[in-house]
DOMARLO-610195 format. One record per residue (C-alpha): residue in one letter; x, y negated, z negated. Coordinates in steps of 0.25 Angstrom, whole numbers, plus 2048, in hexadecimal, padded with zeros to 3 digits. Layout:
AXYZ
...
END
This chain:
X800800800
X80C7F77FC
X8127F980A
X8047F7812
X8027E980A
X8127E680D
X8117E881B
X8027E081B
X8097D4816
X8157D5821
X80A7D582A
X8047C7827
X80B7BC82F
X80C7B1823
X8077A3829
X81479B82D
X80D790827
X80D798818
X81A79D81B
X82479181F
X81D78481A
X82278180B
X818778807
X81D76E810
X82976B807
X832767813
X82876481E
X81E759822
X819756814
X82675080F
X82774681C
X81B742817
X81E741809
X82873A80C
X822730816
X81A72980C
X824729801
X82D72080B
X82171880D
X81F7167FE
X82C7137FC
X82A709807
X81E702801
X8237017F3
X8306FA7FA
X8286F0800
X8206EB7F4
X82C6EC7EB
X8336E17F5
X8266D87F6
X8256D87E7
X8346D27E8
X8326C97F2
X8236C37E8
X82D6C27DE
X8396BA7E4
X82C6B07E7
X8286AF7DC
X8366AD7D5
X8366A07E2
X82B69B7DE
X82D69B7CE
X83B6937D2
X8326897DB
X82B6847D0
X8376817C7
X83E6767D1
X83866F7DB
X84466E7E6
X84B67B7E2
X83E6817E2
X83C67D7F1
X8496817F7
X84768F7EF
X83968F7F6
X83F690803
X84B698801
X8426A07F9
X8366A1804
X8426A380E
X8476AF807
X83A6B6805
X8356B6814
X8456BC818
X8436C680C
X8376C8810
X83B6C9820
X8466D381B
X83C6DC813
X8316DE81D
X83F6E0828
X8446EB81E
X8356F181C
X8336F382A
X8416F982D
X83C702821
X82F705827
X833706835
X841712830
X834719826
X82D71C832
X83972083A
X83B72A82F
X82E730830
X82D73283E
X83B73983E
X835741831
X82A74383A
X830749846
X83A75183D
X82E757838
X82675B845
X83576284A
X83576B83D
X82676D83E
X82777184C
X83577B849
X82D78083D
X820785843
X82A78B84E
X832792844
X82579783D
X81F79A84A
X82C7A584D
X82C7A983E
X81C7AD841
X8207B584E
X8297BB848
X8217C083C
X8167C6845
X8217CC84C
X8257D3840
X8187D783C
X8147DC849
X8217E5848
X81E7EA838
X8107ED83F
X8147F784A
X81F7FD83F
X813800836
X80A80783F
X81780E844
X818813835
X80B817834
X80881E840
X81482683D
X80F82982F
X80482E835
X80B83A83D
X80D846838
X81784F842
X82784A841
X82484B852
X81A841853
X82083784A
X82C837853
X82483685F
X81D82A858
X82A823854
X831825862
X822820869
X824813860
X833810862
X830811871
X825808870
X82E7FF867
X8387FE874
X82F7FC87D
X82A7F0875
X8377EA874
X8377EC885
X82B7E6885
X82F7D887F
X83B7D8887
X8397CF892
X8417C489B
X8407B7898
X8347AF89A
X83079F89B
X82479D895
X82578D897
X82E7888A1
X83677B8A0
X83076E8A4
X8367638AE
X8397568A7
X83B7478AC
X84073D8A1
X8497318A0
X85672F89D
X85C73288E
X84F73788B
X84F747886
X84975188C
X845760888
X84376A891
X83B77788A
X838786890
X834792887
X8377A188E
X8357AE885
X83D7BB887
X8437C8880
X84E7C687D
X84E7B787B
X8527B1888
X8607A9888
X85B79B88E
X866792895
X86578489B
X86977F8A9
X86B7708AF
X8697728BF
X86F77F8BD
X87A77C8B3
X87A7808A4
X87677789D
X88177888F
X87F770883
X88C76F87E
X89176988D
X88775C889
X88675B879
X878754875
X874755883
X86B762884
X864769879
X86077987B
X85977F871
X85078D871
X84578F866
X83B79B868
X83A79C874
X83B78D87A
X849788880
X84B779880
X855770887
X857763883
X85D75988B
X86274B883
X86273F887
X861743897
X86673B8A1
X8647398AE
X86E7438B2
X86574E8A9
X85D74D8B4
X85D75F8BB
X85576A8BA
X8567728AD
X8557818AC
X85578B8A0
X8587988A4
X8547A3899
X8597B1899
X85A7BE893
X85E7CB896
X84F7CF89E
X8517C38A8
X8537B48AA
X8477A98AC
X84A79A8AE
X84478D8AF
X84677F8B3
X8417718B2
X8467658B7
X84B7578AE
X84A7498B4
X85273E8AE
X84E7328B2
X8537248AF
X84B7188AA
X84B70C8B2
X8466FF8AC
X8376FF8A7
X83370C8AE
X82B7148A6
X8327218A0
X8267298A7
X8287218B6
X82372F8BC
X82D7358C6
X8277428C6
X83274D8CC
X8407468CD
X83F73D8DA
X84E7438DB
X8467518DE
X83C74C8EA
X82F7548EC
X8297528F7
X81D75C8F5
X8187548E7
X8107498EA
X80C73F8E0
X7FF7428DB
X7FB7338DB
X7F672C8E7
X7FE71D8EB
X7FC7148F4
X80C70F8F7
X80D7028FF
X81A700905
X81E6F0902
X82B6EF906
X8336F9910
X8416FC913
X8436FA921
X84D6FF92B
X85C6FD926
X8696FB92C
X876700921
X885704922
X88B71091C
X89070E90E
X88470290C
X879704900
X86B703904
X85E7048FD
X851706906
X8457018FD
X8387018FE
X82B6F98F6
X8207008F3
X8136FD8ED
X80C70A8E6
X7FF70A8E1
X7FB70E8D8
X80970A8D0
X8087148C7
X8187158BE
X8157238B9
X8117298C8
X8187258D6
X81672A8E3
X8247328E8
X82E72A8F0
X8367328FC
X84172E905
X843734911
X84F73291A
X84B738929
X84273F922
X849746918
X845746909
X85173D901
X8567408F5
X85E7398EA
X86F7398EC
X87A7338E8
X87872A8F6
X86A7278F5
X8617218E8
X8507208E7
X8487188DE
X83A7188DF
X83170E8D7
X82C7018D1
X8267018DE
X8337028E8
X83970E8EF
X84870F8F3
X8547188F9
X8617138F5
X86E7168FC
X87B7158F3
X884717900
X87F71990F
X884722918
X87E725926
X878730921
X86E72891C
X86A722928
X85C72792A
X84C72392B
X84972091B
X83B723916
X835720909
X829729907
X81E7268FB
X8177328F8
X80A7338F1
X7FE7398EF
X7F772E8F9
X802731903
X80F72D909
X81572090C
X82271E913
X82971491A
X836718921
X842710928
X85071392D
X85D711927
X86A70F930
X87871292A
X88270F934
X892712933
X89A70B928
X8A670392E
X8B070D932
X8BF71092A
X8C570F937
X8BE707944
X8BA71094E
X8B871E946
X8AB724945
X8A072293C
X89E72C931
X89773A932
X88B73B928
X882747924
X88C75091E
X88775D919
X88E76C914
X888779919
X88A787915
X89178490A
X89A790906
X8A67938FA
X8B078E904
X8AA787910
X89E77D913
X899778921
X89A769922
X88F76392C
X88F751930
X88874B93A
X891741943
X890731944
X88D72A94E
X899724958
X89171B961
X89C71095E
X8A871A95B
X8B0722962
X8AC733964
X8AC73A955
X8B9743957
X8B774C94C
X8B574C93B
X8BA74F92F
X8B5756924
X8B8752914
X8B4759905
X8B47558F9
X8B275D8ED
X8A77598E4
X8AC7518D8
X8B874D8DE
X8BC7408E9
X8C67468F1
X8C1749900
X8C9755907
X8C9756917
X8C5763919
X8C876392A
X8D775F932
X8D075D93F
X8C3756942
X8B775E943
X8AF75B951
X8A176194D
X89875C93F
X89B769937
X8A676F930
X8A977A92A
X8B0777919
X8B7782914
X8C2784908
X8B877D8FF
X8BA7828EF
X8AF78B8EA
X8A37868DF
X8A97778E4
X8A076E8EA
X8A47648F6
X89F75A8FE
X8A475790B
X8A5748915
X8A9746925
X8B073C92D
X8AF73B93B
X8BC737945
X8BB732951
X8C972A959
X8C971E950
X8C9727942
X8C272C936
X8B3729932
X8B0725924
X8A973291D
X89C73691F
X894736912
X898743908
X88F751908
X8877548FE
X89075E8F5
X89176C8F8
X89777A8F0
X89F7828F4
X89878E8F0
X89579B8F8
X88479B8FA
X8847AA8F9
X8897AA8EB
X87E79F8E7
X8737A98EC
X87A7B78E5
X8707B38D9
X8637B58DD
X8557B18D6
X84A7BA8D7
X83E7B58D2
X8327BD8CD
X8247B98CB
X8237B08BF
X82E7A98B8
X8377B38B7
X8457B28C0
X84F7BF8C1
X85D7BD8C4
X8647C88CB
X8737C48D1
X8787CA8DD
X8867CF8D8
X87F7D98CD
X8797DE8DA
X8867E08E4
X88E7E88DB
X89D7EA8DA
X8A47E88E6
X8B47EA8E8
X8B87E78F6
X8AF7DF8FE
X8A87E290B
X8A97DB917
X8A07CE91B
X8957CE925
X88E7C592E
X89A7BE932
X8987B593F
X89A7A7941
X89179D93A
X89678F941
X89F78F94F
X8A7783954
X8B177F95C
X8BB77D951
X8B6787947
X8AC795944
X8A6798938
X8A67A5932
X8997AA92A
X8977B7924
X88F7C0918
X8987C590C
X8997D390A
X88D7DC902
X88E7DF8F7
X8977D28F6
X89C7D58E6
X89F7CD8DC
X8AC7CA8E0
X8B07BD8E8
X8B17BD8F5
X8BC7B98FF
X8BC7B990F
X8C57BB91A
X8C27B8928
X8CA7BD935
X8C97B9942
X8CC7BF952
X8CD7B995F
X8C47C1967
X8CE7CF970
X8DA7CD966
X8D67D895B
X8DE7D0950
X8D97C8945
X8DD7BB93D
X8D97B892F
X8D47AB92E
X8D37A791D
X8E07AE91C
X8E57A3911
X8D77A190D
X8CB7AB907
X8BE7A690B
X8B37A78FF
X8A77A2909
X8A07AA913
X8A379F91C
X8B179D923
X8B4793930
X8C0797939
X8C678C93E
X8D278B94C
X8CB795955
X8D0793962
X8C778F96E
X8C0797978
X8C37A496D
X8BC7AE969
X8BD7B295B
X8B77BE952
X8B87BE943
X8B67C7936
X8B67C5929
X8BB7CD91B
X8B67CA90C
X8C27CD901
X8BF7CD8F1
X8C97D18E8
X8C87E08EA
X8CB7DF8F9
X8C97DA907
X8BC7E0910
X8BE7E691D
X8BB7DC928
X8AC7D692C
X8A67D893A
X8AE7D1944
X8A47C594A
X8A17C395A
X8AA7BB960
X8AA7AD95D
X8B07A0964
X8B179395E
X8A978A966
X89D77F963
X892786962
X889777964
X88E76D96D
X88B75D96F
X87D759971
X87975597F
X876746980
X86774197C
X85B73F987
X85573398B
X854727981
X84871D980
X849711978
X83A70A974
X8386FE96C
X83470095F
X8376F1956
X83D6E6958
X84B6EB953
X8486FA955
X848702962
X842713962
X84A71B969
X84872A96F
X850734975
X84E74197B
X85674C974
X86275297B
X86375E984
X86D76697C
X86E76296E
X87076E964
X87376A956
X86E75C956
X87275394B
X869747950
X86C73B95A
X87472E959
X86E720961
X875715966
X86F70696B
X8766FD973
X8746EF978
X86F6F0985
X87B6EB98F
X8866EB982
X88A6FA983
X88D6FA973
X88770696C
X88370695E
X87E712957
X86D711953
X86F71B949
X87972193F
X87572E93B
X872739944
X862737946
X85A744948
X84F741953
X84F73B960
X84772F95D
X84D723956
X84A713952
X85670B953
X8546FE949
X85D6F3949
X85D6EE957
X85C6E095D
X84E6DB960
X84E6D6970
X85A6DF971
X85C6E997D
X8626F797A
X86770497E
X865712975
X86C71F979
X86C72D970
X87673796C
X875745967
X87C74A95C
X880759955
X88C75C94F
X89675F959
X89275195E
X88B745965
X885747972
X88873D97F
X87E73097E
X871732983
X86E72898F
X86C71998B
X85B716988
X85570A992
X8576FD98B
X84D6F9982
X84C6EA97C
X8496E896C
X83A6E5969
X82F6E8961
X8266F3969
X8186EE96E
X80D6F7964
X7FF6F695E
X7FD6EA958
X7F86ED948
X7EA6EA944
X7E66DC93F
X7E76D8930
X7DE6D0924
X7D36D292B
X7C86C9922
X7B96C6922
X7B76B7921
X7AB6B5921
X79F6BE923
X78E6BA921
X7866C5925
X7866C4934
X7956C1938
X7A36C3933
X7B06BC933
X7BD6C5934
X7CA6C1934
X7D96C7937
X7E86C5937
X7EF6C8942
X7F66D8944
X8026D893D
X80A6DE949
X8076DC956
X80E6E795E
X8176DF965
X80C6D896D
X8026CC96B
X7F36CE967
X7EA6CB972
X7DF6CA967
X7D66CF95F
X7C96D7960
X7BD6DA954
X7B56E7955
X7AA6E794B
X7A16F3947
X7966F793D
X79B701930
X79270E934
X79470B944
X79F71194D
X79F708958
X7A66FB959
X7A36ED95F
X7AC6E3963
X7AB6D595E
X7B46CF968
X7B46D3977
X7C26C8979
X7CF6C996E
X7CE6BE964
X7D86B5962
X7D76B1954
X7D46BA946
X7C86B5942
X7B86BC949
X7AB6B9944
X7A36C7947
X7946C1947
X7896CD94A
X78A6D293C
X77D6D9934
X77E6D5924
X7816E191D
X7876E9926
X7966EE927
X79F6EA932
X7AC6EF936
X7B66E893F
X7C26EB949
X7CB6E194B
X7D66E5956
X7E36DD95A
X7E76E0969
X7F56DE970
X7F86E497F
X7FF6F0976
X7F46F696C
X7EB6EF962
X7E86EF952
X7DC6F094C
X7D56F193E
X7C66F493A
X7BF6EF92E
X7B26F3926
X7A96E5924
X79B6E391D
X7956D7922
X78E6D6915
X7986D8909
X7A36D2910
X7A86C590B
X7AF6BA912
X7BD6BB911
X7BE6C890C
X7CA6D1912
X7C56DF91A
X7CB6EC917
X7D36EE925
X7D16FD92A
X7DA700933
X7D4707941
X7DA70A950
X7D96FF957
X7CD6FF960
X7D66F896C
X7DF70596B
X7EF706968
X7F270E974
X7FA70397A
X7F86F7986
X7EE6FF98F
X7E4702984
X7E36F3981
X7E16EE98F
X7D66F998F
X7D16F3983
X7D16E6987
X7CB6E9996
X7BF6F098F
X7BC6E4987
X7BB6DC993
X7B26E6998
X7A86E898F
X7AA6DA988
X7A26DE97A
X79A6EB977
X79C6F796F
X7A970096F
X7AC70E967
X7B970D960
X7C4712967
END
């Protein structure tokens, strides 16, 4: 009975709150306690120095009374001293007051933290006490079922039944790691803290580490600077005092010896500017464009100011800029700002700034290069749409270091980047002015570092070459310069930095990702197994020929191993039968190699050996012959170029595309003066389509336009010359006329008046003609057979209370402009503006011959009715 009671007891969970709480002898009650006795001590202060300042008055005024002109000079230093006592007290009361409740907050916050660790602590001490007696349970029932068997053979059959289910229990409660809340993307400002928070569960506990865009994150690298800490379940990273260099994506990555999970949330940093509000809403960082996520709030933007087309020199600043008006001008919401240059999304770089705000919207360049040169669009996206405006920006050709070299290359990028080698691509200037481009160098720099190695002895003729004896896991970027007979060009602008790292080994760990949150890592060398000497290489053919080089591209062996790897290449002149190793000096980690010094007009084969430590392979298939030759060759001249008017300093000019132009890298235009024969180039940058505006030009001016192809071998011949074509704005439709007001209107007749179009189209406005027609009718009547010279009609022939509306049409010997407006003849006052609805004009815009037919049918029929067409 004794036993059956104990183990009835263990049973009972005891109430954490009858089992941890000490009648409050450290908790709540003694901030409390201890609130009011500060404040009692407080008051009792205060009345104890107000009884001291009533007796010092009294003591005045008793020595007041004694001498009449002692008494009075005492008065006043008396009364003087009472008021700064007096000052001081209440200074030193409120000092008092204002540190008492500093206390008490900090009292008060102490508190809630050891309330908060307290309940969890209690909460753990609860599971754990159900736990155990959940455990002692199963352990009685085990004792009394076996009390309850009388063979030896059935009690060992019991107990071996319940130590199995036991393990399988345990297996059951095993499990991989699992996230149950996942971490949460952040944007704060700067110095401000942030947390970020996930909780996971597993068996065994999973081991939780920390990752800054893939680096570890390690507290004792930034002391104070992060904060980890893992408390039942919930793992927490603080960051203190974040700057705007905090600014990545954050993982957490927990594992254990069932699997791995991760999760990640990004942190934006940014930094406060002036009297913006700390929670100016920026949504996703605007330096991570999203095109798809549209704002869900509708704007109407109005562009007040543009920036228009511009004219700059490499190494200038700029700063294009536009004024908007958005309205609703709502701080917390914005519609998204993109700028596009030929189309393409732009992002934030060390070359190019964006603000967007306080009602303006700009692009700021730090240092131009003719890689900027380009049609600039600024985009305002928003629920109620798009607005964009759009102009173009030339960049020509800094001054040159010597006169007559070449202008600089631009548009430098690395492909294929390997352990060893990368493919270095440019695009060539343009040498309207300049003598033939003979050739260009290629230079590196290593990241972190100033000094620029030449990386080629002899000019390259073609826009690509081939890098190698680069250092592996370093990173590299990479400049041209151009040379022509009169010297070197300045640099073209530097690449974007590149690794030297083989892609093959980047993609030996592979993710494979299961329904749910759940990621299991396998890697690639646990699957290959031991491998002593290596195999040959496959696949080996040639990946780039040219005149002056071939590269060589193959597949490491299978299994490959886990030891590195080294190749050797041979090559043959077709009929000789004997072989020459090429790297002899050199072991080549990529599988990537570029034979230089073939001879001309021969056929080569070649092969190619993979070596570890353990040995050397036999040799790879032998490739089909091979003969070092331009595989592309120079684009045939452009077609026949038309020049048509455009503006009044802009002329549009097309082309038709060449007969024989692989590999196009765009096209070059040059103007000329007509009758001067002194080229100057149009545009800086190659331009991808056969249709370009040339700004800047003279107005009244006569010029000349002729095309050139361009790929990377080289420019093509000029095309033939366009006709000469003079300067001037193009004859279009007129736009519609303007203000259009009732002035005065009393039931029968109306009075409109209107400002004259705004453009005329390059041609004058013969006149202007009024069509009126009731609101529910479809048919309009004209009001004037002959074109009015003046802005003012009175339309007489009106019924009260009916609504009218109007067409009022601008004709020149090019097209016409009209608007229509809704009018009641009833609720109309004089003087009141009309909403302006803008319609096809009724004369047509299809050019001179629809307005002379327009014009001719007036004659005709002189006034009657007309449908709208």
């Amino acid at each position: 009975t004794m036993q059956h009671v104990y183990t009835k007891m263990s049973l009972v969970a005891v109430p954490f709150y009858q089992k941890r709480h000490r009648h409050f002898d450290q908790s709540y009650r003694n901030i409390q306690t201890r609130y009011l006795l500060d404040e009692y001590a407080a008051k009792k202060r205060a009345s104890t120095q107000s009884s001291s300042q009533k007796s010092v008055t009294q003591e005045s005024s008793s020595q007041r009374e004694s001498s009449s002109e002692r008494a009075s000079s005492q008065t006043l230093l008396g009364g003087t001293t009472c008021r700064l006592c007096a000052k001081r007290v209440s200074t030193a009361l409120e000092e008092e007051e204002q540190e008492r409740k500093r206390r008490y907050h900090s009292l008060l916050a102490a508190y809630g933290e050891a309330k908060r660790e307290r309940y969890l602590s209690e909460l753990a001490q609860l599971e754990e006490d159900v736990h155990l007696a959940r455990t002692h349970a199963r352990d009685k029932l085990d004792r009394f079922a076996l009390q309850h068997v009388d063979t030896h053979a059935l009690r060992h059959a019991v107990g071996d039944r319940l130590a199995w289910e036991r393990h399988s229990f345990e297996d059951r409660i095993s499990r991989a790691p699992e996230i149950l809340v996942r971490l949460r993307s952040h944007t704060v400002w700067e110095r401000m803290s942030v947390k970020l928070c996930f909780t996971v569960q597993g068996f065994p506990t999973p081991v939780v580490q920390w990752y800054k865009d893939g680096s570890l994150i390690c507290q004792a690298g930034e002391p104070g600077k992060y904060r980890i800490e893992s408390k039942y379940g919930v793992h927490t990273l603080e960051i203190n005092r974040a700057d705007f260099d905090d600014t990545a994506t954050y993982s957490a990555v927990a594992t254990n010896v069932h699997g791995q999970v991760s999760t990640n949330a990004a942190v934006v940093v940014r930094r406060f500017h002036g009297d913006e509000e700390p929670f100016h809403s920026v949504g996703l960082p605007i330096r991570l464009p999203l095109s798809s996520v549209i704002p869900y709030t509708h704007f109407d933007v109005q562009f007040l100011e543009k920036f228009g087309v511009t004219f700059r020199r490499e190494g200038e600043t700029l700063t294009l800029k536009c004024t908007l008006l958005v309205t609703p001008d709502l701080k917390r919401v914005q519609p998204r700002a993109e700028w596009y240059r030929d189309d393409v999304l732009l992002k934030e770089s060390k070359w190019t700034k964006m603000f967007f705000g306080e009602g303006q919207a700009s692009l700021s360049f730090s240092h131009l290069n003719k890689d900027d040169e380009g049609l600039y669009t600024l985009r305002i996206v928003s629920r109620g749409g798009i607005s964009d405006h759009s102009a173009f920006l030339f960049v020509r050709d800094a001054d040159p270091l010597v006169m007559g070299a070449p202008g600089a290359p631009m548009d430098v990028h690395c492909h294929d980047a390997n352990r060893d080698y990368v493919i270095v691509t440019w695009k060539p200037p343009n040498t309207t002015k300049e003598s033939p481009v003979l050739g260009y160098f290629i230079d590196r720099c290593e990241v972190g570092t100033d000094n620029w190695v030449q990386c080629n002895d002899a000019p390259v003729k073609i826009c690509k070459y081939p890098v190698s004896g680069l250092v592996e896991g370093r990173s590299y970027t990479f400049r041209v310069r151009a040379v022509n007979s009169a010297g070197v060009s300045r640099p073209s602008r530097a690449s974007e930095a590149v690794a030297a790292l083989d892609p093959l080994d980047l993609k030996r760990l592979q993710g494979i990702h299961w329904e749910g949150d759940k990621d299991i890592v396998i890697y690639q060398d646990d699957l290959e197994g031991e491998v002593q000497i290596p195999r040959p290489p496959t696949n080996v053919h040639a990946s780039e020929i040219s005149r002056t080089y071939v590269v060589l591209s193959w597949d490491p062996p299978t299994p490959r191993g886990k030891e590195p790897l080294m190749y050797f290449i041979e090559k043959s002149v077709v009929g000789s039968g004997t072989w020459q190793r090429e790297n002899a000096q050199t072991a080549v980690r990529s599988p990537r190699y570029a034979v230089f010094d073939l001879a001309e007009g021969k056929s080569y084969v070649f092969r190619v050996l993979s070596a570890n430590k353990h040995g050397l392979s036999d040799p790879s298939e032998i490739t089909s012959p091979i003969q070092a030759q331009d595989t592309i060759v120079v684009p045939s001249a452009p077609g026949r170029v038309l020049a048509s008017r455009n503006t009044k300093t802009s002329v549009v000019v097309q082309w038709d595309q060449p007969k024989h132009g692989e590999d196009l890298l765009g096209y070059y235009v040059d103007c000329c003066v007509a009758g001067s024969n002194v080229w100057e180039p149009c545009n800086h940058k190659p331009i991808g389509y056969n249709r370009f505006v040339v700004h800047g030009l003279t107005t009244g001016e006569q010029y000349i336009f002729r095309v050139k192809a361009v790929n990377a071998v080289g420019t093509s011949e000029n095309s033939q010359e366009s006709d000469v074509i003079k300067v001037q704005a193009a004859l279009t439709v007129p736009s519609h006329p303007y203000g259009i007001t009732l002035l005065n209107c009393d039931g029968h007749s109306m009075t409109l008046g209107w400002k004259v179009p705004k453009f005329s189209g390059g041609s004058p406005i013969i006149g202007y003609y009024v069509d009126k027609r009731e609101g529910h009718h479809k048919n309009w009547h004209e009001v004037n057979s002959s074109p009015l010279k003046e802005r003012i009609l009175t339309v007489e022939g009106l019924t009260e209370g009916s609504t009218y509306e109007f067409k009022i049409a601008a004709p020149t010997w090019w097209g016409s402009g009209c608007r229509r407006i809704p009018v009641s003849s009833s609720s109309v006052r004089p003087g009141q503006r009309l909403s302006q609805v803008p319609t096809s004009g009724w004369v047509g815009t299809l050019g001179f011959f629809l307005v002379l037919l327009s014009l001719y049918r007036r004659y005709l029929l002189g006034s009657g009715e007309h449908g709208d067409s």
